[in-house]
N, C-alpha and C positions, 0 to 999 in steps of 0.2 A: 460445472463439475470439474475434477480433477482426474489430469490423466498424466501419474505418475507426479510429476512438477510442473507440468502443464497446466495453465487454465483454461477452457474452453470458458466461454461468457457470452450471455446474449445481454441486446442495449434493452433496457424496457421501455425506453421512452417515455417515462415518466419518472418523476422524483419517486423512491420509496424511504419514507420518513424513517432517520436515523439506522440506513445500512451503510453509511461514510462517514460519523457522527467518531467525534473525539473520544466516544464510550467504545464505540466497535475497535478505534486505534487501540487504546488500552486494553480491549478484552485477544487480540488477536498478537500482539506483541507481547502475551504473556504465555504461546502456545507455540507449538512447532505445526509444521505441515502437516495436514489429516488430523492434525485432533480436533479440530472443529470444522463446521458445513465450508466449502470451497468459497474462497471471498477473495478478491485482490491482494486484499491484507496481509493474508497468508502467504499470497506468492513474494508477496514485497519485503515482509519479514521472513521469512527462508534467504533470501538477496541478502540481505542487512546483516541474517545470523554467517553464512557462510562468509560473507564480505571480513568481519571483521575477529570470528574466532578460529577459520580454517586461513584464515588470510588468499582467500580465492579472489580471483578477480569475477564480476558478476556483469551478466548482461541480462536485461528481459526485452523480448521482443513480442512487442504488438503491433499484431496484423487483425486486419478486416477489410472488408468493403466500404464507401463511403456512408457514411450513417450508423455506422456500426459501432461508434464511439470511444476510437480509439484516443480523438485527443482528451475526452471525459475520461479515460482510463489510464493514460500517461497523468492526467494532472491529480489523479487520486493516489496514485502510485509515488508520486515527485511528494505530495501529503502528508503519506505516511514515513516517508524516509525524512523527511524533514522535521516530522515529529521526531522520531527515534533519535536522530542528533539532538535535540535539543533534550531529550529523557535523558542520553549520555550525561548532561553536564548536573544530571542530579533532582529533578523535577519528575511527576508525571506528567505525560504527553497533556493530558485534558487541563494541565492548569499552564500552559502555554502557549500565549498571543506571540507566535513565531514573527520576527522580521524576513525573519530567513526565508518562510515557507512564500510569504509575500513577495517576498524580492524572485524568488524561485519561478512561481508562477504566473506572475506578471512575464517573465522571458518568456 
């Protein structure tokens, strides 16, 4: 859920088939905060929008406990910004085998 630009998020411990999928990138990078059901996506793209058309500086901070999946939610987050750079230079994100997002998440 969303609590204001907050996400609260539980882990489910299991894969749910295509809710991180290059169709959710593109359907969530085409929307602002609250227009659609609360997702990472949205926190990440709200980041990316302020980041580069109010020229803010952005930070998202993920907290939990251990198993709570915060590194699964940092490398979904690192994902989607990694997409959106590579959309900048004129593509949609879904037709993009990023180097970048690789080299990103391999760190």
């Amino acid at each position: 859920t969303n609590i204001g630009s907050i996400l609260a998020s539980v882990n489910p411990y299991k894969p749910i088939p295509g809710l991180y999928s290059m169709d959710a990138i593109d359907l969530y990078r085409q929307h602002r905060l609250g227009e659609l059901p609360p997702h990472i996506f949205a926190t990440a793209n709200e980041c990316y929008c302020c980041l580069w058309k109010r020229h803010d500086s952005q930070c998202v901070l993920i907290s939990g406990e251990s198993g709570a999946g915060k590194t699964e939610s940092t490398k979904l987050l690192l994902k989607f910004l990694s997409a959106m750079s590579q959309t900048s230079l004129g593509a949609p994100a879904s037709e993009k085998s990023t180097c970048v997002e690789e080299a990103i998440l391999e760190s």
